[in-house]
C-alpha positions in Angstrom: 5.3 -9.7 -30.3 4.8 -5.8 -30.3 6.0 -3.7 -27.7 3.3 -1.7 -26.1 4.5 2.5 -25.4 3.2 4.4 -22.5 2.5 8.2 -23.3 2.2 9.2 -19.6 4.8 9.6 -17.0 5.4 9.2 -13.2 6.0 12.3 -11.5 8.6 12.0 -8.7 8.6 14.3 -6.1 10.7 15.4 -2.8 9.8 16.1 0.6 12.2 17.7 3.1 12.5 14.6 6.0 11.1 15.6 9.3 10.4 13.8 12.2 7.1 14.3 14.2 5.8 13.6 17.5 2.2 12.2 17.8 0.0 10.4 19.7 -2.5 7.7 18.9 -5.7 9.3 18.5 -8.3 6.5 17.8 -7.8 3.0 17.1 -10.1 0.7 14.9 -10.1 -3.1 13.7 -11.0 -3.1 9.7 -10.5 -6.5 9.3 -9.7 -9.6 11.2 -6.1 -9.0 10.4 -6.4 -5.4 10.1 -5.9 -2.7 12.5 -6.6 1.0 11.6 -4.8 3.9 13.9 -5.1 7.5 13.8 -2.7 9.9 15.3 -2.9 13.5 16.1 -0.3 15.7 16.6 0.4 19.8 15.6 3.5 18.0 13.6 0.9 16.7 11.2 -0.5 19.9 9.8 2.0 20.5 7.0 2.8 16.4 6.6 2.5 16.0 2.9 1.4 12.6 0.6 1.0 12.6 -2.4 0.7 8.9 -3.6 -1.2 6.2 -2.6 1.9 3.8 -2.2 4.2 6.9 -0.3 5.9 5.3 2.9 6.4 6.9 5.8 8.8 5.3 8.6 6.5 4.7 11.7 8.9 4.8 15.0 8.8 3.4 18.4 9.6 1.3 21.1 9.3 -2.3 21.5 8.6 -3.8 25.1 12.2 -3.8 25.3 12.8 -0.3 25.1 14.8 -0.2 21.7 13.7 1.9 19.2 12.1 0.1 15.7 11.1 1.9 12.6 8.9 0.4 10.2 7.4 1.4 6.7 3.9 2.0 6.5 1.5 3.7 3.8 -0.2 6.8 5.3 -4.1 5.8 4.3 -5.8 9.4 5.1 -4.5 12.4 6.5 -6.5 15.3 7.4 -4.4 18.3 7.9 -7.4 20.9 9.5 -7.7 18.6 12.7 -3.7 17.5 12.4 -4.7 13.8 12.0 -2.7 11.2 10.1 -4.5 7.0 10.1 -2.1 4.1 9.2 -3.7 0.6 9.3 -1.3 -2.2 10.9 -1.4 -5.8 9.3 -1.1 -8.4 12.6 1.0 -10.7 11.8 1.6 -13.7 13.8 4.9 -12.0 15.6 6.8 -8.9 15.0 7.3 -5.8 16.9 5.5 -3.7 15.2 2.5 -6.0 15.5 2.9 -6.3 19.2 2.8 -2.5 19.0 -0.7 -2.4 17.1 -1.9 -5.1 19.5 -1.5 -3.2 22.3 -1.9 0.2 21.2 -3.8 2.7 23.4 -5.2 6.1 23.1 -3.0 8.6 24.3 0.2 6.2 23.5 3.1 8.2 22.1 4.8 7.4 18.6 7.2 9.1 15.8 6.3 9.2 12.3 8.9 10.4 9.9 8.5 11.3 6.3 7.8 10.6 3.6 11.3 11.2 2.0 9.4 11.6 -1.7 6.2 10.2 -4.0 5.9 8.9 -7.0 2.4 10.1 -8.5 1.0 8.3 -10.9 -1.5 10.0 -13.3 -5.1 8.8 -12.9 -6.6 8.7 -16.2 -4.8 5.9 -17.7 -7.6 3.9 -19.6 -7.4 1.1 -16.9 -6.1 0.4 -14.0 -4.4 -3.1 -12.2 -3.8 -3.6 -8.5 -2.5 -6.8 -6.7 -1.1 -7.7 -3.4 -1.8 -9.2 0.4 -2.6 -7.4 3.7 0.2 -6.1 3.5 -0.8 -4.2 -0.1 -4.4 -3.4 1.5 -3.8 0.3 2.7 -2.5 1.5 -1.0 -5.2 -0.5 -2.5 -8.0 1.1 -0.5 -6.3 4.5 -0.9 -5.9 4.5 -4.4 -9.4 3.3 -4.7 -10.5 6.0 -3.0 -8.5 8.8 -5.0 -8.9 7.5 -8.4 -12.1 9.4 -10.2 -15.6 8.5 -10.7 -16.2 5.7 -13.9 -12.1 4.5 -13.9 -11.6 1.2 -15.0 -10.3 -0.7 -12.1 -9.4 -4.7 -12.0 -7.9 -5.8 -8.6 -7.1 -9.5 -7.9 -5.8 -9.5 -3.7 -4.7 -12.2 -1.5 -6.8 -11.8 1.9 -8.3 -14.4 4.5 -12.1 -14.3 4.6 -12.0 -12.3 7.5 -10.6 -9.2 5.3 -12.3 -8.8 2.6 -13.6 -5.4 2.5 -15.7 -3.7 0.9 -14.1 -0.6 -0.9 -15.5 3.3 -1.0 -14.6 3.8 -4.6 -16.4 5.6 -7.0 -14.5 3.5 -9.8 -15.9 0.9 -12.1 -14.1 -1.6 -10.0 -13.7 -5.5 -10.8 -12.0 -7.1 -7.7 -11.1 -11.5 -7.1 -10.1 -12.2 -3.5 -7.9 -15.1 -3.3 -6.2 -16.7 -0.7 -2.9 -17.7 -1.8 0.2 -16.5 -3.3 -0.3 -19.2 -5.6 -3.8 -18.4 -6.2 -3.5 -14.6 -6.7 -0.5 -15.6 -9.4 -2.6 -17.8 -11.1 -5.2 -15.5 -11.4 -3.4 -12.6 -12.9 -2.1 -15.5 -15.5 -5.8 -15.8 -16.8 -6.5 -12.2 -16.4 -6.5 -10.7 -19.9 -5.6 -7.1 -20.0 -7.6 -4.7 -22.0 -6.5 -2.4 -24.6 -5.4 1.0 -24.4 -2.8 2.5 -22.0 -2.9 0.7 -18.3 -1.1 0.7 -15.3 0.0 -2.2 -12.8 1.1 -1.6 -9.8 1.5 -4.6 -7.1 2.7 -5.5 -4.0 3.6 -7.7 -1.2 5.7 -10.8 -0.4 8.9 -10.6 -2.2 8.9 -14.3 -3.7 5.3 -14.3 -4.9 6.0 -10.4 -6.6 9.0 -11.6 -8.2 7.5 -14.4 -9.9 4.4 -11.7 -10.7 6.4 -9.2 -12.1 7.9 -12.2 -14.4 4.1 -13.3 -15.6 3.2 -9.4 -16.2 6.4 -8.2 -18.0 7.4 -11.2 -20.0 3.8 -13.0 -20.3 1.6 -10.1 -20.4 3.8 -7.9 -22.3 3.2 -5.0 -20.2 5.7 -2.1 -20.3 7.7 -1.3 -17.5 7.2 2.2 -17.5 3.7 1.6 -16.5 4.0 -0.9 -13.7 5.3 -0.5 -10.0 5.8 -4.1 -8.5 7.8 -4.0 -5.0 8.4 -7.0 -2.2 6.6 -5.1 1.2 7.6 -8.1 3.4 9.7 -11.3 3.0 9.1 -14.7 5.2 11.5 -14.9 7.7 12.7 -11.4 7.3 11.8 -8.3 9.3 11.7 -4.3 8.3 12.3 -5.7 4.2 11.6 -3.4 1.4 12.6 -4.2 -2.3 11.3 -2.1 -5.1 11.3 -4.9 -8.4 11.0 -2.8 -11.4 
């Protein structure tokens, strides 16, 4: 079988790492599973982000008073009113979900980073995105960014209660499932379409392993065009894993 060649690249780029002291500013649900929270803070006027996957490490303290850090994708930022929103998957139990659960105006927090981005170009002929709750905040912010008529195909894992509907201006062709085993299946009897594309994926580490096996040795797709990390693994907590 041919190997397919990418003619565009990623750009990486490097922040300096600061630390900065917010508080939470308003708090919404977007989901049944989903919890959006924006912080203000005069820290946030120079944060930078320039991809829609960056990961910033969201710190506090648990009802225990030790200190946790978690990774989170910073969904909007608004620099003029010093403003940054994260949105919190609730998961059955963790700290950080406790933290979103009870989260209050006015509540005290630490966001630090991110350390660097990795921008990827928007005018590849087509675009792929996959992933869980976990994946939803780059989803919806890459939705978001990407410009007016892009081809978009999305296939994500989600309960009922979050599906969303996305402000996109793309040309957008998205399949909720709801299973690992579902969304894997899917992207098996997705056929890709010609021209340059890129993948990009995300969420539980044994259900993206087995993805990025059914994308780069099924679907042929080159590696330089496709971003597929583990956000979460069962039984594990604070787990990252980059898989290309």
């Amino acid at each position: 079988m041919e190997t397919k060649s990418i003619s565009r690249e990623v750009q990486r780029v490097r922040y300096e790492l600061k630390f900065r002291e917010v508080k939470v500013a308003a708090i919404r649900a977007t989901g049944a599973n989903m919890l959006s929270v924006t912080f203000h803070g005069d820290a946030l006027e120079d944060f930078t982000s320039l991809s829609f996957d960056d990961h910033i490490k969201f710190v506090f303290q648990d009802a225990a008073g030790v200190q946790v850090r978690r990774d989170y994708t910073p969904i909007g930022h608004d620099a003029q009113r010093k403003e940054l929103t994260l949105e919190f998957a609730l998961h059955a139990e963790g700290a950080a979900t406790d933290w979103a659960r009870q989260a209050k105006v006015g509540m005290d927090a630490v966001i630090a980073g991110p350390r660097g981005s990795m921008v990827v170009p928007v005018d590849y002929d087509w675009h792929f995105l996959a992933g869980d709750l976990s994946s939803l905040p780059a989803i919806t912010r890459r939705l978001g960014e990407l410009p007016a008529g892009a081809k978009v195909m999305a296939v994500i894992e989600a309960p009922e209660g979050d599906v969303r509907r996305f402000e996109t201006r793309t040309d957008l062709d998205v399949k909720w499932v709801r299973s690992g085993e579902e969304l894997l299946a899917a992207v098996r009897t997705l056929t890709l379409p010609a021209g340059e594309g890129y993948v990009w994926a995300a969420g539980e580490a044994v259900v993206m392993k087995a993805l990025r096996v059914v994308l780069a040795e099924e679907k042929q797709h080159p590696k330089e065009a496709m971003r597929v990390s583990a956000y979460w693994k069962r039984g594990a907590s604070d787990f990252h894993e980059k898989l290309d």
